[in-house]
MDTraj code that builds the backbone (N, CA, C; nanometers):
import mdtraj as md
import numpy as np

residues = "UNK UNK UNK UNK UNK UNK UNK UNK UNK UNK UNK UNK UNK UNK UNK UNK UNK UNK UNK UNK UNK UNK UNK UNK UNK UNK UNK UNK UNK UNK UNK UNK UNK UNK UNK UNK UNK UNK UNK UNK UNK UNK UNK UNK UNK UNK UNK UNK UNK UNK UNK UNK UNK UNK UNK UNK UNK UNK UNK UNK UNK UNK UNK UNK UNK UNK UNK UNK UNK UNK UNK UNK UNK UNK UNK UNK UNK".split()
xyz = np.array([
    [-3.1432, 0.7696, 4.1923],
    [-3.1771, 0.6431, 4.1299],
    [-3.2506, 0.5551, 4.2309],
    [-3.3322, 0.5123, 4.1928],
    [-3.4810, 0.3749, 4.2396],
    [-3.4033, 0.2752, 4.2283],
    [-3.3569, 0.1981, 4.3746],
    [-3.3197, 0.0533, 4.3643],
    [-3.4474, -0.0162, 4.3889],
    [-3.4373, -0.1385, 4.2852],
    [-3.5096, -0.2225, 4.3442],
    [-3.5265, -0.3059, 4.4857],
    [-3.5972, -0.3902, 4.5151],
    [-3.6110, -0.4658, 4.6404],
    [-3.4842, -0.5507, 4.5981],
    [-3.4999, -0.6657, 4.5083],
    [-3.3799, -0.7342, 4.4684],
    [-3.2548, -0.6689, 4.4690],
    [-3.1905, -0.5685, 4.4407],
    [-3.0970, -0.4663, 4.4698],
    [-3.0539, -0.4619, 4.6018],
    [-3.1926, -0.3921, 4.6730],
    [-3.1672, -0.3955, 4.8402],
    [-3.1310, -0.5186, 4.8678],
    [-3.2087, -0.6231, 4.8292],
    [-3.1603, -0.7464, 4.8950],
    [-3.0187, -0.8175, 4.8770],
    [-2.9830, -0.7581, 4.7992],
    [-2.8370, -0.8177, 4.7297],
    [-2.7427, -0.7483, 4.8130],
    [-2.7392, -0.6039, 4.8436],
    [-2.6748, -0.5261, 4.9159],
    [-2.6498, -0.6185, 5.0924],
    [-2.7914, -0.6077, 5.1062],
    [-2.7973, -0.6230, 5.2568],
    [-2.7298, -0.7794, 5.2566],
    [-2.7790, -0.8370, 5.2196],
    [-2.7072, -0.9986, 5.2418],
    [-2.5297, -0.9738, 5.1989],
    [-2.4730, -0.8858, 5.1451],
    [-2.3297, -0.8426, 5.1338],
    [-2.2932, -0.7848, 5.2917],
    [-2.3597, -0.7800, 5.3804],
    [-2.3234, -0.6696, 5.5279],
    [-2.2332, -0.8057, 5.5916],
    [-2.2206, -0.7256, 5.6667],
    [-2.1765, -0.8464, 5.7938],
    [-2.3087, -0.9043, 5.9025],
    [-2.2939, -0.9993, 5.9622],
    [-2.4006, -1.0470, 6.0299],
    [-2.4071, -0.9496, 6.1528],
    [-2.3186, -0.9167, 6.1818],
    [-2.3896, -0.7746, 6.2995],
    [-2.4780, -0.6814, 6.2341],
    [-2.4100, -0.6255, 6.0957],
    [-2.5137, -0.5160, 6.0447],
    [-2.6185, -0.5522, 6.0211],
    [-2.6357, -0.6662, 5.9411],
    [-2.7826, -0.7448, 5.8830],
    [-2.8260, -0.7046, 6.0142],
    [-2.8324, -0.8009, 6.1615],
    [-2.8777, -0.7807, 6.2636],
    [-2.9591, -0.6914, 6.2973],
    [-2.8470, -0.5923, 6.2953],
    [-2.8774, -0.4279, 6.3494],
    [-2.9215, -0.3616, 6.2799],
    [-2.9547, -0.3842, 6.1016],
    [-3.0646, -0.3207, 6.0157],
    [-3.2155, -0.4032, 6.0508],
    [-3.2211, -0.5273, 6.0571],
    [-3.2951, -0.6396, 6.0729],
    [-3.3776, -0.6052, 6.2261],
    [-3.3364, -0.5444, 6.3328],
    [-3.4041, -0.5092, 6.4479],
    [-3.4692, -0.3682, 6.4172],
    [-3.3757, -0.2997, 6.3637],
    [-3.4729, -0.1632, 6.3648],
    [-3.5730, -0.1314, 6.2877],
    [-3.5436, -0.2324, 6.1620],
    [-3.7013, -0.2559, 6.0697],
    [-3.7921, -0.3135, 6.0762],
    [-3.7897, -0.4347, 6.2208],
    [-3.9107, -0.5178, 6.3063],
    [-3.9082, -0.3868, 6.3808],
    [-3.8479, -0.2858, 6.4466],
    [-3.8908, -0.2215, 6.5550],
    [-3.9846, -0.1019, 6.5114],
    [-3.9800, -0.1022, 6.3737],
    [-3.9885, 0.0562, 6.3101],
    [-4.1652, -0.0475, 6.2705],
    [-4.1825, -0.1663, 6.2485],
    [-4.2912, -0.2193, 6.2001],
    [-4.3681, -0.2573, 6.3466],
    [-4.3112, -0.2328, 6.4419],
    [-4.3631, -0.2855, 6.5479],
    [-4.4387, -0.1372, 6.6218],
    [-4.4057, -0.0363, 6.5502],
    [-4.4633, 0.0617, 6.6384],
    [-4.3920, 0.1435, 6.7637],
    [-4.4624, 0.2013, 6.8504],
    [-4.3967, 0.2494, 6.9464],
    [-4.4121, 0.1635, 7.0995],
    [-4.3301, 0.1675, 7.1444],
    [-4.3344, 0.1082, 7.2911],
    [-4.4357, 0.1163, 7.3865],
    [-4.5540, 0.0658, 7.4211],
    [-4.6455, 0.0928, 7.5231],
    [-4.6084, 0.0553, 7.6256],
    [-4.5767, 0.1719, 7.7417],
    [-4.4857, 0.1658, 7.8667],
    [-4.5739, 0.0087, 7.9401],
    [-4.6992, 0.0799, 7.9407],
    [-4.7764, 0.0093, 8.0344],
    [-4.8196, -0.1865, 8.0125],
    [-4.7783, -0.1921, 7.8749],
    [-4.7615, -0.3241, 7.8256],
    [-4.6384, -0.3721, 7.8587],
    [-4.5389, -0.2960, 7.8533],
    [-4.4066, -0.3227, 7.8847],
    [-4.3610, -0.3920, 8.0282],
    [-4.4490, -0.2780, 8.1109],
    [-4.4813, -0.3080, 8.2687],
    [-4.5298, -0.4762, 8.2827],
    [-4.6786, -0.4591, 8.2311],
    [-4.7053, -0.5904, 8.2144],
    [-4.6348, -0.7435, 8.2055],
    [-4.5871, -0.7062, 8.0783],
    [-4.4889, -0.8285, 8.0531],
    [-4.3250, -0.8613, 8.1482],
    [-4.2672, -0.7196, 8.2024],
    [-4.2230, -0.7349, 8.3024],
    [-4.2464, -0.8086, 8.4295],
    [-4.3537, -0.7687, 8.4875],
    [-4.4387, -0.8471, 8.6124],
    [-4.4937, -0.9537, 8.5922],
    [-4.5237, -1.0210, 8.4397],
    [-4.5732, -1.1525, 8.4349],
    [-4.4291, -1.2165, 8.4099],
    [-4.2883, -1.2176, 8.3556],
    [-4.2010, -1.2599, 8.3827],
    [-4.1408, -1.2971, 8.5101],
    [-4.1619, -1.1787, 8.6020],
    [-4.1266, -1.1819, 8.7596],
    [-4.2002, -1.3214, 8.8397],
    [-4.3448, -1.2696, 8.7961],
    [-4.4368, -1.3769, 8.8473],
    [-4.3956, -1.5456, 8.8541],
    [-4.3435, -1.5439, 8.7195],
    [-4.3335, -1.6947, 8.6780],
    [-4.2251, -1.7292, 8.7398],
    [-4.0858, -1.6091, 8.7238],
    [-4.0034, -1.6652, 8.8057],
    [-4.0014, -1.7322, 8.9913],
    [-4.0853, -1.5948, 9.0388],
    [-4.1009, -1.6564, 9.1554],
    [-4.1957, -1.7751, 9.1981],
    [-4.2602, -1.8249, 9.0726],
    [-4.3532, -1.9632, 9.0701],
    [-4.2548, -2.0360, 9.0552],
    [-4.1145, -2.0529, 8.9819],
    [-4.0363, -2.1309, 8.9475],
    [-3.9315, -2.1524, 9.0422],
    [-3.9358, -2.0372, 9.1482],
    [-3.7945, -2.0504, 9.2380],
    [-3.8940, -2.0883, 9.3941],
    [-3.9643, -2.0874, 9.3677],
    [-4.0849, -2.1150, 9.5338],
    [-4.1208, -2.2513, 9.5015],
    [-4.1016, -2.3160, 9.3685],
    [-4.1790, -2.4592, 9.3975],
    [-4.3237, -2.4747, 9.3216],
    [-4.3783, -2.3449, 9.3126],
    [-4.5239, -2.3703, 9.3054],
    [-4.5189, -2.4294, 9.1821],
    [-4.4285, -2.4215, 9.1049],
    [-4.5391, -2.4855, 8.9503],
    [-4.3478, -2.5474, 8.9191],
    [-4.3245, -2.6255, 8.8280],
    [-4.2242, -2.7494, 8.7933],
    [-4.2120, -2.6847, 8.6503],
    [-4.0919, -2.6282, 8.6168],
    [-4.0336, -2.6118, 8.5107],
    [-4.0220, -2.7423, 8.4119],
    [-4.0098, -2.6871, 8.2841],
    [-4.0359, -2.8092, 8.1582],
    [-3.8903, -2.8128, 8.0808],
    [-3.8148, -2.9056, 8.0219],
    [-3.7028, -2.9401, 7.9534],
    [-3.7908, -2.8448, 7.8531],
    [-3.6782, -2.7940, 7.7487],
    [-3.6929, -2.7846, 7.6515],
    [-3.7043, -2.8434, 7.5145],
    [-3.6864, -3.0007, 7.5279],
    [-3.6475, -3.1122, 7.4885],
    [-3.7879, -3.1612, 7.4620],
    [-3.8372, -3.1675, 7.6243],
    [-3.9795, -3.1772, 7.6488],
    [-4.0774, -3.1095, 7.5713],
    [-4.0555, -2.9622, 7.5757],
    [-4.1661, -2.8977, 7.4756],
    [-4.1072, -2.9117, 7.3467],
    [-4.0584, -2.9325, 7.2790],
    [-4.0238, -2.9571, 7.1598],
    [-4.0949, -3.0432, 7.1096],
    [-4.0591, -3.2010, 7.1556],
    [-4.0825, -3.3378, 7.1475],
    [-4.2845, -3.2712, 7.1931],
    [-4.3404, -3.2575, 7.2697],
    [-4.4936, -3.2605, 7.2700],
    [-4.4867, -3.1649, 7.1582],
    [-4.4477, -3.0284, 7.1520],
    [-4.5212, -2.9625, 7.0263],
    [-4.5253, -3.0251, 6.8893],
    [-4.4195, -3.1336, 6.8406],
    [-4.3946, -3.1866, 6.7420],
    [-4.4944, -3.3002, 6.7518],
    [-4.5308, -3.3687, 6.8505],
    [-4.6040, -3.4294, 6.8419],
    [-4.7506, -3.3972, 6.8400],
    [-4.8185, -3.2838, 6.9181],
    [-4.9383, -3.2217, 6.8825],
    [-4.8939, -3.1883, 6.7548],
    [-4.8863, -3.1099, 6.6948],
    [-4.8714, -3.1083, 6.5177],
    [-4.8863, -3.2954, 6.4088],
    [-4.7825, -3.3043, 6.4770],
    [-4.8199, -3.4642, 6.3626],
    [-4.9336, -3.5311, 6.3862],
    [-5.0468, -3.4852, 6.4861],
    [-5.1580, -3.5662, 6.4939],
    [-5.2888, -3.5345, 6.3729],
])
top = md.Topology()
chain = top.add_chain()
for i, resn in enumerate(residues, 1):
    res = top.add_residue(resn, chain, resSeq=i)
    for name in ("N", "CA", "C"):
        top.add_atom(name, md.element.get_by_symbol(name[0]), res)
traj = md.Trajectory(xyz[None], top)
């Protein structure tokens, strides 16, 4: 038997919030493709980077409060 989407959806919102979760990651992961090591690398070493910009001084970390409050305000203009 063919469930509908509405069906599925009725089911899945019955799970527990771990399962939702843990169905909910592997169907962004399954839409996301496969892992490109070398992008992976990437985004690794530009994380590193920033940290050691953030723990050396070179560049001044932002509240989060802060980017909130400007992004909300670039938008309402």
């Amino acid at each position: 038997m063919v469930k509908t989407v509405e069906e599925l959806e009725r089911e899945i919102r019955s799970l527990s919030d771990d399962d939702r979760n843990h169905l909910l990651r592997d169907l962004v992961a399954d839409l996301d493709g496969e892992r490109d090591p070398e992008v992976e690398k990437a985004w690794l070493e530009e994380a590193q980077r920033r940290f050691r910009e953030l723990k050396d001084g070179v560049v001044e970390g932002i509240s989060s409060r802060d980017v909130f409050k400007n992004s909300r305000n670039r938008l309402n203009k």
